[in-house]
SEDO-741451 format. One line per field, with one value per residue (C-alpha): residue number from 1; residue in three letters; x, y, z. Coordinates in pm, whole numbers, padded with zeros to 5 digits. Example, Ala and Ser with C-alpha at 12.3 -4.5 7.8 and 13.67 -1.06 7.14 Angstrom:
<rs>
resi <- (1, 2)
resn <- (ALA, SER)
east <- (01230, 01367)
north <- (-00450, -00106)
up <- (00780, 00714)
</rs>
This chain:
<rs>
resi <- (1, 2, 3, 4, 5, 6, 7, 8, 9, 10, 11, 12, 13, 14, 15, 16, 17, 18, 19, 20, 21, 22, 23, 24, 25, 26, 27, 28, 29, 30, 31, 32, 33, 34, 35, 36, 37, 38, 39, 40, 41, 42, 43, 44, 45, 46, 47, 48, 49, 50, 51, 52, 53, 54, 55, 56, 57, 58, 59, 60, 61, 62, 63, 64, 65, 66, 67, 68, 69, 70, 71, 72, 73, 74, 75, 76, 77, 78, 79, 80, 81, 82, 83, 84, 85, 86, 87, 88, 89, 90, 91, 92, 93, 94, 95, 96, 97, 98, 99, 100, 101, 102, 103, 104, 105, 106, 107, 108, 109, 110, 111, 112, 113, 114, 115, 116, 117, 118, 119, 120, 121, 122, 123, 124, 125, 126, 127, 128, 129, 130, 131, 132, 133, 134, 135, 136, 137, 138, 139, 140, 141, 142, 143, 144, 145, 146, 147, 148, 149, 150, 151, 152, 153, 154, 155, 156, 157, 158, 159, 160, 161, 162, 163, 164, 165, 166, 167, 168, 169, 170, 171, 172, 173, 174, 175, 176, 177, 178, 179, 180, 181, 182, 183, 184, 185, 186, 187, 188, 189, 190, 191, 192, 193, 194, 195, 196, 197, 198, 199, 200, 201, 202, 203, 204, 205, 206, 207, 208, 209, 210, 211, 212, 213, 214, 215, 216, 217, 218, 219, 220, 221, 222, 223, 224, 225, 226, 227, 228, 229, 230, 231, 232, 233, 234, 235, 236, 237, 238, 239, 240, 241, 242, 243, 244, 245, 246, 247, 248, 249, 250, 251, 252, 253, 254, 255, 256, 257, 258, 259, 260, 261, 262, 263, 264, 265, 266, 267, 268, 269, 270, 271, 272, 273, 274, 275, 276, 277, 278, 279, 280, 281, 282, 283, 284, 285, 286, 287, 288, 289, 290, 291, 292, 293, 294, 295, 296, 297, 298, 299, 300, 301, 302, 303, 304, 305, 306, 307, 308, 309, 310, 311, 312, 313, 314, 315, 316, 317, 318, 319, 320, 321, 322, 323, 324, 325, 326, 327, 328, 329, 330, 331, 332, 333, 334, 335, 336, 337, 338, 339, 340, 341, 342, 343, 344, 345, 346, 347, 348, 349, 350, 351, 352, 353, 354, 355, 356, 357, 358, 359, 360, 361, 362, 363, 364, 365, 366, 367, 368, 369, 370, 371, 372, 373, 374, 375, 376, 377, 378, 379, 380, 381, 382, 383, 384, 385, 386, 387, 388, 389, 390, 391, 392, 393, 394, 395, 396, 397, 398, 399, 400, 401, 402, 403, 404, 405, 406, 407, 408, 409, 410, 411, 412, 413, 414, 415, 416, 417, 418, 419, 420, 421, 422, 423, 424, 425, 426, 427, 428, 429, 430, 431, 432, 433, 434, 435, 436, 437, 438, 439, 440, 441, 442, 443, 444, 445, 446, 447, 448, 449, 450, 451, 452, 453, 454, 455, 456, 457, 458, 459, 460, 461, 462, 463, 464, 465, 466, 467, 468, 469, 470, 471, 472, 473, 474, 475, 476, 477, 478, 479, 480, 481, 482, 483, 484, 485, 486, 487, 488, 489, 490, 491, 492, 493, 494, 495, 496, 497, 498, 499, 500, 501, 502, 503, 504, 505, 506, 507, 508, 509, 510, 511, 512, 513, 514, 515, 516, 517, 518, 519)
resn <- (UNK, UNK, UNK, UNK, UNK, UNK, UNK, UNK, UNK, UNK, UNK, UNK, UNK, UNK, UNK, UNK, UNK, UNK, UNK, UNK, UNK, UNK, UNK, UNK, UNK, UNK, UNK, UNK, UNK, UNK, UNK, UNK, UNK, UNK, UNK, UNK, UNK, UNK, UNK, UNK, UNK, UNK, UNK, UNK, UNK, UNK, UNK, UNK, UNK, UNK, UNK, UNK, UNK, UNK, UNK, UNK, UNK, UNK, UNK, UNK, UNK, UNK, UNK, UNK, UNK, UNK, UNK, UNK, UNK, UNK, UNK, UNK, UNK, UNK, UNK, UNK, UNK, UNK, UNK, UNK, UNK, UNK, UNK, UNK, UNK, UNK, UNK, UNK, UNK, UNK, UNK, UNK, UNK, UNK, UNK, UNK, UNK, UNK, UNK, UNK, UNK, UNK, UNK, UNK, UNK, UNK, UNK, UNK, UNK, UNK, UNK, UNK, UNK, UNK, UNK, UNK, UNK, UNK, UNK, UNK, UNK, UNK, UNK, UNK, UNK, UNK, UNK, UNK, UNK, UNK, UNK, UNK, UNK, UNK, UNK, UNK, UNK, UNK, UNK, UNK, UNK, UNK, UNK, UNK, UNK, UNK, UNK, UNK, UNK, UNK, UNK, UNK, UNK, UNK, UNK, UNK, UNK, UNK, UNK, UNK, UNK, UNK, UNK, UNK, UNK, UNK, UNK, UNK, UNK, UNK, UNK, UNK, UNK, UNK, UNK, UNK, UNK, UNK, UNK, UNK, UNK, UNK, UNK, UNK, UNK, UNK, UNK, UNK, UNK, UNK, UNK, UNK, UNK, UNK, UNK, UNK, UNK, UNK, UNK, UNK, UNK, UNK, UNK, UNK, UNK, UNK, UNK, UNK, UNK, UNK, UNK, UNK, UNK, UNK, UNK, UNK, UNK, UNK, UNK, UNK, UNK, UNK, UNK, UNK, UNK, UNK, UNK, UNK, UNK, UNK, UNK, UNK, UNK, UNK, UNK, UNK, UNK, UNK, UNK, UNK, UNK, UNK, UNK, UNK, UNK, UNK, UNK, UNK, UNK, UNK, UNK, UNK, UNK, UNK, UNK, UNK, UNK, UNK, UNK, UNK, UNK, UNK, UNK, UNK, UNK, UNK, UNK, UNK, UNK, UNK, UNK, UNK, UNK, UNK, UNK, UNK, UNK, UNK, UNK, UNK, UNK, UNK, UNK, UNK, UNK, UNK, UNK, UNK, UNK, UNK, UNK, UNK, UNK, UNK, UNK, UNK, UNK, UNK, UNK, UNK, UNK, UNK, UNK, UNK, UNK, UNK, UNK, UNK, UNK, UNK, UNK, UNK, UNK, UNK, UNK, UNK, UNK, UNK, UNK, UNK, UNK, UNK, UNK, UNK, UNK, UNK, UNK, UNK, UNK, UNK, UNK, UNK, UNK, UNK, UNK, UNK, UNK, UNK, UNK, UNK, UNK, UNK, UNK, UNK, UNK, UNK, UNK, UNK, UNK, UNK, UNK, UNK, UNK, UNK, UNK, UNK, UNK, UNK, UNK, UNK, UNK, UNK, UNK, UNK, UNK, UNK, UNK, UNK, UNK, UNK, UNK, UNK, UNK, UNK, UNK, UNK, UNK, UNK, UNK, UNK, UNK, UNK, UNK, UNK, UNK, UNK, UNK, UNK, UNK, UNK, UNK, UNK, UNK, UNK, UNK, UNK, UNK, UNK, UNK, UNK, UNK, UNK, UNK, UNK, UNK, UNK, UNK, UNK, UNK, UNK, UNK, UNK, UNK, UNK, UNK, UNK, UNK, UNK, UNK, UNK, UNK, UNK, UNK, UNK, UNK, UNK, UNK, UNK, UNK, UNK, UNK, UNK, UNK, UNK, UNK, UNK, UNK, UNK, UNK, UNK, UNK, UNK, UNK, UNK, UNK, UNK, UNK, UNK, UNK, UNK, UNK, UNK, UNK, UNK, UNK, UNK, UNK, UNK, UNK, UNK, UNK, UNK, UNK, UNK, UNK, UNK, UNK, UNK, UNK, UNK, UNK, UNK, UNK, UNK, UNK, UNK, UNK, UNK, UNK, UNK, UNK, UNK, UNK, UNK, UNK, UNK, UNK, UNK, UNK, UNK, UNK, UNK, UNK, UNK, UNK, UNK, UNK, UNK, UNK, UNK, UNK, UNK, UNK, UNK, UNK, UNK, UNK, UNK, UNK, UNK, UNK, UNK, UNK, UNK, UNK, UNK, UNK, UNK, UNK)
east <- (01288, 01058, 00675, 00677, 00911, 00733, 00420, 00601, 00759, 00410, 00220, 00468, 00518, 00116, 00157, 00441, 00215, -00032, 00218, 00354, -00008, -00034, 00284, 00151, -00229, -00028, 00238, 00033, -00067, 00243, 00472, 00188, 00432, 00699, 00437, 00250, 00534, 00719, 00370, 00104, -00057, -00119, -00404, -00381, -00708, -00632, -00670, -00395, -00174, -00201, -00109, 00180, 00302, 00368, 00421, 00724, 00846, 00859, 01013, 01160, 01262, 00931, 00913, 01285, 01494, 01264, 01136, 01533, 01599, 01307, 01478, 01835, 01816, 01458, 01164, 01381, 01552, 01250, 00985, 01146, 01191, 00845, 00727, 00960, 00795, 00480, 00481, 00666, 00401, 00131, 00294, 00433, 00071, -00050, 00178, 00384, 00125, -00118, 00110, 00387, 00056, -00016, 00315, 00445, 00120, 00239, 00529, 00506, 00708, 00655, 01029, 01113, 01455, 01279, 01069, 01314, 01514, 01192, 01047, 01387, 01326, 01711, 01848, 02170, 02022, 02245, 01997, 01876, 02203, 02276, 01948, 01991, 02322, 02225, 01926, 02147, 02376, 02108, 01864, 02138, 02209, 01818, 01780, 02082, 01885, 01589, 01811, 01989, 01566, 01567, 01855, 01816, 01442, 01485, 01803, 01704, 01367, 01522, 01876, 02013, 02302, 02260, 02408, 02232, 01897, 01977, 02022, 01710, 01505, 01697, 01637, 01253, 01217, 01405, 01116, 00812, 00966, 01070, 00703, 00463, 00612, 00496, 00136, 00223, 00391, 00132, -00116, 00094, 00187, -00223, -00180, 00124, 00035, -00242, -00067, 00219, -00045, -00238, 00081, 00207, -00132, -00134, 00230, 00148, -00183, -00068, 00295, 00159, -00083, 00243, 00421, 00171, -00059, 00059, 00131, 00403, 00558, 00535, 00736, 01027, 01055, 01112, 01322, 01616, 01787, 01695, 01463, 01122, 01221, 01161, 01470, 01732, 01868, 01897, 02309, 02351, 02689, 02884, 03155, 03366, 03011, 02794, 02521, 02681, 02402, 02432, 02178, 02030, 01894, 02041, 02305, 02299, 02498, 02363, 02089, 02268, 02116, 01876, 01907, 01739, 02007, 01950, 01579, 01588, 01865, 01623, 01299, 01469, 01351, 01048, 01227, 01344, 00928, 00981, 01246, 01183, 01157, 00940, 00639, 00664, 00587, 00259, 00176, 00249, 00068, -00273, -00569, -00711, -00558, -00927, -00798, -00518, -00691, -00834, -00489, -00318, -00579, -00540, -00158, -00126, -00380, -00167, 00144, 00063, -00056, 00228, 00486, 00388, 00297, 00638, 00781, 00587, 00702, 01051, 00953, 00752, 01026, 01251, 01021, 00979, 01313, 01551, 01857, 01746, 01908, 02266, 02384, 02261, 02220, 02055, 01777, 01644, 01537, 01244, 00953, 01083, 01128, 00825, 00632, 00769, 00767, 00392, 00209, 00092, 00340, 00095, -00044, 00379, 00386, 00153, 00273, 00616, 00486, 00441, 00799, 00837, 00552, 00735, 01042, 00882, 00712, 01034, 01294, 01077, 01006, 01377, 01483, 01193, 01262, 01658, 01645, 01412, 01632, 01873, 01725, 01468, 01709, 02016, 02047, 01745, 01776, 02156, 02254, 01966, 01719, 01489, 01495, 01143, 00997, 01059, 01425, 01408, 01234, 01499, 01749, 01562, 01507, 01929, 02006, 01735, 01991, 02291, 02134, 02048, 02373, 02549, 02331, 02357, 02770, 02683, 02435, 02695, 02785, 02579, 02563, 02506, 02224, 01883, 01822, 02215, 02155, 01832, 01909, 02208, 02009, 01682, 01956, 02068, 01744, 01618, 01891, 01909, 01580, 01374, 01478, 01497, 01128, 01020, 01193, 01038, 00710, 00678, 00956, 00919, 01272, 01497, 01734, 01856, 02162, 02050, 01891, 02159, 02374, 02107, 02128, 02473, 02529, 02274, 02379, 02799, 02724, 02570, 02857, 03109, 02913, 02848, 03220, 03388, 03206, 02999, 03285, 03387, 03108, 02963, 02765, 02864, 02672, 02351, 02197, 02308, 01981, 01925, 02282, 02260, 01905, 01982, 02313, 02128, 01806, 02102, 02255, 01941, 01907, 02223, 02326, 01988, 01980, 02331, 02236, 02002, 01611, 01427, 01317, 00968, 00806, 00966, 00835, 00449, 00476, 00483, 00208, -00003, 00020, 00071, -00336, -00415, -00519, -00480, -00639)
north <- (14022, 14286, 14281, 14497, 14255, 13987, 14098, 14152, 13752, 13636, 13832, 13748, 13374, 13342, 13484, 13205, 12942, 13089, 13072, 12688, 12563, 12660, 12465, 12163, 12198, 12234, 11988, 11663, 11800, 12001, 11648, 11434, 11593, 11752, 11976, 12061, 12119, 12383, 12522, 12480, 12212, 12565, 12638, 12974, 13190, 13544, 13684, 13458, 13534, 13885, 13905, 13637, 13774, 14108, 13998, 13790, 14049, 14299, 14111, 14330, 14633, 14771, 14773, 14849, 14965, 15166, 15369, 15416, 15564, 15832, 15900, 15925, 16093, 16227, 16174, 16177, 15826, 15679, 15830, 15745, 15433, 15364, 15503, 15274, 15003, 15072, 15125, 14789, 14618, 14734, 14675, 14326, 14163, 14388, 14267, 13939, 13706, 13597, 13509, 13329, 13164, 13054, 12952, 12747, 12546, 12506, 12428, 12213, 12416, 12470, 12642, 12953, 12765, 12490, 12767, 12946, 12586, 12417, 12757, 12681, 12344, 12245, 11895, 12044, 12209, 12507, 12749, 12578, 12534, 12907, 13049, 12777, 12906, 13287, 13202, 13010, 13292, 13594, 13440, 13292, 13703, 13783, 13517, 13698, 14065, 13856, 13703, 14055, 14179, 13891, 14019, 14358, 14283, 14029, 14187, 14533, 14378, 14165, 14327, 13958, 13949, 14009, 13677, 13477, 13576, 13590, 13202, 13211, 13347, 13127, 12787, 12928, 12987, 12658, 12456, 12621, 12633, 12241, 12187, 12280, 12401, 12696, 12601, 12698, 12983, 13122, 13091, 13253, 13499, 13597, 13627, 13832, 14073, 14139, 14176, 14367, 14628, 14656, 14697, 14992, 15183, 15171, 15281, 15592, 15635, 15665, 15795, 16115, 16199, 16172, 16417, 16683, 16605, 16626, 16967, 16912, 16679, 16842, 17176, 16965, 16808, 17102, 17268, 17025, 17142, 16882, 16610, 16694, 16717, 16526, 16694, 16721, 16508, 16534, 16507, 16406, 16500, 16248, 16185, 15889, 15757, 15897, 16162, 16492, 16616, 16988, 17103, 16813, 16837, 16646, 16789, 16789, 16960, 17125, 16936, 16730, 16718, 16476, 16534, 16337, 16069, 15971, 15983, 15752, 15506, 15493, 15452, 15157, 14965, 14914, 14687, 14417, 14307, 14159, 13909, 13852, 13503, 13504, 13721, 13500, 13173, 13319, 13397, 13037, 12910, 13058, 12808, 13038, 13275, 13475, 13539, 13735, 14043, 14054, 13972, 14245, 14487, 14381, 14389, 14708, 14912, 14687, 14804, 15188, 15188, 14994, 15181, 15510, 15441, 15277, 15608, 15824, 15639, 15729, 16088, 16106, 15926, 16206, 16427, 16240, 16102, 16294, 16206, 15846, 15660, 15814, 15593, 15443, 15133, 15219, 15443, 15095, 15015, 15339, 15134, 14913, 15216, 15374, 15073, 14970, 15358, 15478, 15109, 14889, 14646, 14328, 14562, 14568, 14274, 14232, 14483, 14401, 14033, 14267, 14248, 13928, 13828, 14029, 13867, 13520, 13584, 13656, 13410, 13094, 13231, 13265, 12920, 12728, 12892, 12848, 12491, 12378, 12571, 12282, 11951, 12035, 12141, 12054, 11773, 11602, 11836, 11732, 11439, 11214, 11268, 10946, 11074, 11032, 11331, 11158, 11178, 11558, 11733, 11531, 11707, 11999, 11994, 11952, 12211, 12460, 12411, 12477, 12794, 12928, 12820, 13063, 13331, 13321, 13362, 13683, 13799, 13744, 14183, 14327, 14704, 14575, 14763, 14601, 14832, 14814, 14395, 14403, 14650, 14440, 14097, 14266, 14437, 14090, 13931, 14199, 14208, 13806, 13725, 14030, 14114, 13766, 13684, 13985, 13894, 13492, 13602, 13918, 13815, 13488, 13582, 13536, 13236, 13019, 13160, 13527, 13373, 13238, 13537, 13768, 13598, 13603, 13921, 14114, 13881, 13995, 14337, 14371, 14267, 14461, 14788, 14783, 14696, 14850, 15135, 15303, 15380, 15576, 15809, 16112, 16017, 15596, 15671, 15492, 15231, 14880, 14756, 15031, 14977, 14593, 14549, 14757, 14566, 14269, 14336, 14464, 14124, 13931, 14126, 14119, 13800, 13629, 13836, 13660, 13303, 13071, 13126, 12928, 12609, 12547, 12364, 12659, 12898, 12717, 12706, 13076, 13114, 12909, 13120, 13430, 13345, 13243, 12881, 12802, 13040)
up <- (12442, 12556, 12502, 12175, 12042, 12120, 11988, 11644, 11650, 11746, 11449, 11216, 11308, 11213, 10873, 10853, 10937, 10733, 10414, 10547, 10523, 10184, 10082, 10248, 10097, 09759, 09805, 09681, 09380, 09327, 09305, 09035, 08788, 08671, 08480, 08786, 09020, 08755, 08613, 08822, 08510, 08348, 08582, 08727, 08713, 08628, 08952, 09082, 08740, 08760, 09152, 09178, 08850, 09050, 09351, 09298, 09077, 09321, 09605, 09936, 09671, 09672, 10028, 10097, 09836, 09605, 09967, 10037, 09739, 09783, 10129, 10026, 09747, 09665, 09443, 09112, 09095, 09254, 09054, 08698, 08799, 08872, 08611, 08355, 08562, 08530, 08160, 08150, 08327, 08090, 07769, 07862, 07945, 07645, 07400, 07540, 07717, 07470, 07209, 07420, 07599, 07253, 07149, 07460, 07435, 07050, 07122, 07430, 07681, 08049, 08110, 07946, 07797, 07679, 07467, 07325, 07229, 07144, 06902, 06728, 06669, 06820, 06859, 06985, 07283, 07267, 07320, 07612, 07747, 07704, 07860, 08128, 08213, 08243, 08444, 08705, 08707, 08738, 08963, 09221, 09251, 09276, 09561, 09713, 09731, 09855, 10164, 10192, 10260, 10523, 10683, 10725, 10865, 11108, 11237, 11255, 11473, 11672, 11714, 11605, 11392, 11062, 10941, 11136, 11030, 10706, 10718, 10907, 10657, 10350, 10552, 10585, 10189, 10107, 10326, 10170, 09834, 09841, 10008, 09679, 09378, 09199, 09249, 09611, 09500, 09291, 09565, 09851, 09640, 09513, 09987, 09953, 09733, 09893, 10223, 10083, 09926, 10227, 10415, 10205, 10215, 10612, 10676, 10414, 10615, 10942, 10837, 10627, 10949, 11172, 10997, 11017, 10714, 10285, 10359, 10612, 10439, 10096, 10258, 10387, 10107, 09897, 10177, 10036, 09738, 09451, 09654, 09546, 09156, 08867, 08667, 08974, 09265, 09625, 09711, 10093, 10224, 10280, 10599, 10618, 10396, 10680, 10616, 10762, 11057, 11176, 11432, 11425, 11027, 10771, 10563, 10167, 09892, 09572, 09382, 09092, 08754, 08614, 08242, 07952, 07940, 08263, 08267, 07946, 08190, 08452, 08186, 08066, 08390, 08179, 07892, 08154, 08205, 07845, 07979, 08371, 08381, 08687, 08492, 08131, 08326, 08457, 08113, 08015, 08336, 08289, 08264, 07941, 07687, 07715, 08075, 08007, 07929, 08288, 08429, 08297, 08396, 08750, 08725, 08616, 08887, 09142, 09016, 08979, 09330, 09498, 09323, 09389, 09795, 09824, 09651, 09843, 10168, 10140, 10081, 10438, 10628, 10552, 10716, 11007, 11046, 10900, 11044, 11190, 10841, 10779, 10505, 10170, 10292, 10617, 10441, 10303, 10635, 10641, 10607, 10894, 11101, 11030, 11155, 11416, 11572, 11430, 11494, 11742, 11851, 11689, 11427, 11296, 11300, 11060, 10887, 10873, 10732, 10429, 10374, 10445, 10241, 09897, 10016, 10028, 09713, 09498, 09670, 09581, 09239, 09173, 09343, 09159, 08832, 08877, 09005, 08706, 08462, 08587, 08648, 08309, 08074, 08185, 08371, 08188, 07847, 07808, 08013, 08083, 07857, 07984, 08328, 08472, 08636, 09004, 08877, 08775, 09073, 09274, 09105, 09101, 09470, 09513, 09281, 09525, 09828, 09618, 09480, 09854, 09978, 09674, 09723, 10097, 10050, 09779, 10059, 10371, 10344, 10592, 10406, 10073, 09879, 09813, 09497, 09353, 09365, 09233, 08896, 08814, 08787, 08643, 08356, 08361, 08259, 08046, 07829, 07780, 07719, 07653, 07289, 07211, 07338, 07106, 06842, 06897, 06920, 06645, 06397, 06155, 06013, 06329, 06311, 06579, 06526, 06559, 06907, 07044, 06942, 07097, 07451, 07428, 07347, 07576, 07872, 07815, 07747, 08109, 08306, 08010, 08072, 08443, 08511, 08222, 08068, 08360, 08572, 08338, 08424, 08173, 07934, 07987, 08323, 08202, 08384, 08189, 08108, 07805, 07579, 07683, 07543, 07239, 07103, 07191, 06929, 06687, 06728, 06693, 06324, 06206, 06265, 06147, 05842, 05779, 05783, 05668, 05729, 05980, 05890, 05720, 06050, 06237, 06046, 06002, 06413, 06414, 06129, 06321, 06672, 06487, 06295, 06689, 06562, 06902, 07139)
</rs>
């Protein structure tokens, strides 16, 4: 290991400290309760809300896949994207966290399962069940991109292989997550956001200057047919799935179209805020409903700026390096390049703790979130309902390991794709849970049937129209998220308006938050 390398370990091994010390500080008050340990005792200020809320929603994508999209293929993909996002941010904390604040208080939930089971008023926990089960599924594939993020970094720093610090990084998360809870979580991630946006604003700093000043990179840019459009795509050509390079520049084929359709696909990133699991419980967890309103302005200037650095990232590493990253997958690894060739060795290191902090930040939301999804409403929901909390967070703390050893095996391919992992769990969760929290929150007249048939629904249609439908490529070539959320609001309708009205203590529960009786 040379110097350079060393200074890297040495920077980043104090920002692991740093994060380890948290989970320790936390851990005490973390295990009084199950409560505490899966909500933080709803006492997150709304500077901590709003940044953890972010933070673990943006994991290693912002850093890695959304700047390797902007390189591979240009500002187009990238840009709608972020926009979608940002939108999504804003509307979710305008429109979703009071009331569900309000309502999970009402009706005495601190998972996002129990909510939807407990607004319903079940004794058959179906609903539970159900939501349970699709949270297990999705999140065990988040964790995986989050590993994948581990991989690629420590690997591509350290010339390790790839596998190996992959289970590195997993045995790392596992430790701090198993440490403190999500009061720990909350509070490194407040750290990690601010790290990962600090990160991002030096690497476009010193990367723009690099490459000759905006100007510079704003000419190469539009030298490439399609890259620096909104309304057409960059199309690298492609041998034996290897960027074609002819005296010495890049080679790319005629700019593709980026029509209406597929703006509207790529908008639709927006609708998944209203079900991300990871975002609602920082809604629930806030100390005060007054609060919120502060949150969500802090969320969304945090947002807007990190998205449109990372995407503005990708679009200067092409100018700099324009041949260094010759496949998909490679191109994820610009910001790592960029830092580790423009920065001082320790001053990477730092820097590269950025990714490792949005990593971090994502991976123990997921694990937490999935691992309670099990021992709360499963294991204690279902099986043994007088479990004692001691009883549940050790199940909780089993199911964690099992979790990280499943998404370790999805994680094992070396060239998988950050972004492609990523959009199929956030279509995943947005099409479960978003038009059903909606519907919860804004709709007196949906049943428990037209729930469950809604979670159902959006959940199948996913997996049916990213397997089935999109390969058959046209106008099917949408991203999943968008027909998925739609046919699951059309389920939620239909099939409440087809059986029997809620109950009159379900329906006085959503008077009651609906007149904000209890803000």
């Amino acid at each position: 290991m040379d110097s350079n390398t060393l200074q890297i370990l040495i920077a980043m091994v104090i920002y692991m400290s740093a994060v380890i010390v948290i989970g320790v500080v936390f851990s005490r008050r973390a295990n009084a309760s199950s409560e505490n340990y899966f909500l933080g005792g709803r006492s997150l200020g709304p500077w901590t809300t709003a940044m953890s809320a972010e933070a673990s929603d943006m994991s290693g994508w912002l850093l890695m896949g959304l700047p390797g999209v902007a390189y591979w293929c240009g500002l187009a993909d990238a840009a709608w994207t972020a926009i979608g996002l940002a939108v999504g941010t804003y509307l979710n904390w305008l429109i979703v966290s009071k009331r569900l604040r309000r309502y999970s208080v009402r009706v005495k939930a601190i998972t996002l399962p129990e909510f939807f089971s407990n607004r319903f008023h079940e004794d058959k926990k179906v609903i539970m069940t159900i939501a349970a089960f699709f949270i297990l599924i999705f999140f065990t594939v988040y964790a995986s991109s989050c590993l994948v993020t581990c991989g690629k970094l420590f690997s591509t720093l350290f010339g390790a292989p790839y596998v190996t610090m992959m289970v590195l990084g997993t045995v790392f998360v596992l430790i701090y997550t198993l440490l403190g809870g999500f009061l720990a979580e909350s509070a490194s991630d407040f750290m990690q956001a601010i790290v990962m946006i600090i990160a991002l604003s030096v690497i476009v700093i010193v990367s723009t200057g690099a490459a000759g000043g905006l100007s510079a990179v704003m000419d190469n840019a539009k030298s490439i047919p399609g890259f620096f459009e909104f309304f057409g795509i960059a199309s690298p050509t492609l041998e034996n799935g290897v960027q074609a390079v002819a005296n010495g520049q890049p080679q790319f084929g005629a700019a593709g179209s980026y029509g209406l359709l597929t703006i509207l696909s790529t908008l639709a990133w927006g609708l998944g805020y209203f079900g991300m699991p990871q975002v609602l419980l920082r809604f629930m967890a806030i100390r005060s409903e007054g609060e919120l309103t502060r949150s969500r302005r802090i969320a969304t200037v945090w947002v807007v700026i990190s998205l449109a650095v990372a995407t503005f990232i990708g679009i200067v590493g092409r100018a700099l390096y324009p041949t260094a990253l010759a496949t998909a997958s490679e191109a994820e690894n610009v910001f790592i390049l960029l830092s580790t060739s423009l920065l001082p060795s320790l001053l990477a290191g730092f820097v590269m703790a950025g990714i490792l902090a949005a990593t971090i930040s994502s991976s123990d939301s997921y694990l937490l979130i999935a691992a309670s999804a099990f021992a709360k409403n499963i294991y204690q929901g279902l099986f043994k309902k007088d479990a004692d909390d001691k009883k549940v967070m050790t199940i909780s703390r089993i199911t964690l390991v099992v979790i990280a050893v499943l998404a370790m095996l999805i994680a094992m391919d070396k060239d998988s794709v950050i972004f492609t992992i990523v959009s199929f769990a956030w279509a995943g969760f947005g099409a479960t849970f978003g038009p059903l929290m909606l519907f919860s929150l804004f709709w007196k007249r949906t049943s428990r049937a037209g729930a469950i048939a809604g979670m159902v629904s959006g959940g199948s249609m996913v997996f049916f129209w990213k397997l089935v439908i999109r390969p058959l490529g046209g106008a099917f070539n949408i991203y999943e998220l968008l027909p998925a959320f739609i046919f699951s609001c059309l389920c939620i309708v239909v099939v409440s308006l087809l059986t029997a009205p809620p109950s009159q203590e379900v329906e006085a529960d959503f008077d009651i938050v609906k007149d904000g009786k209890l803000a």
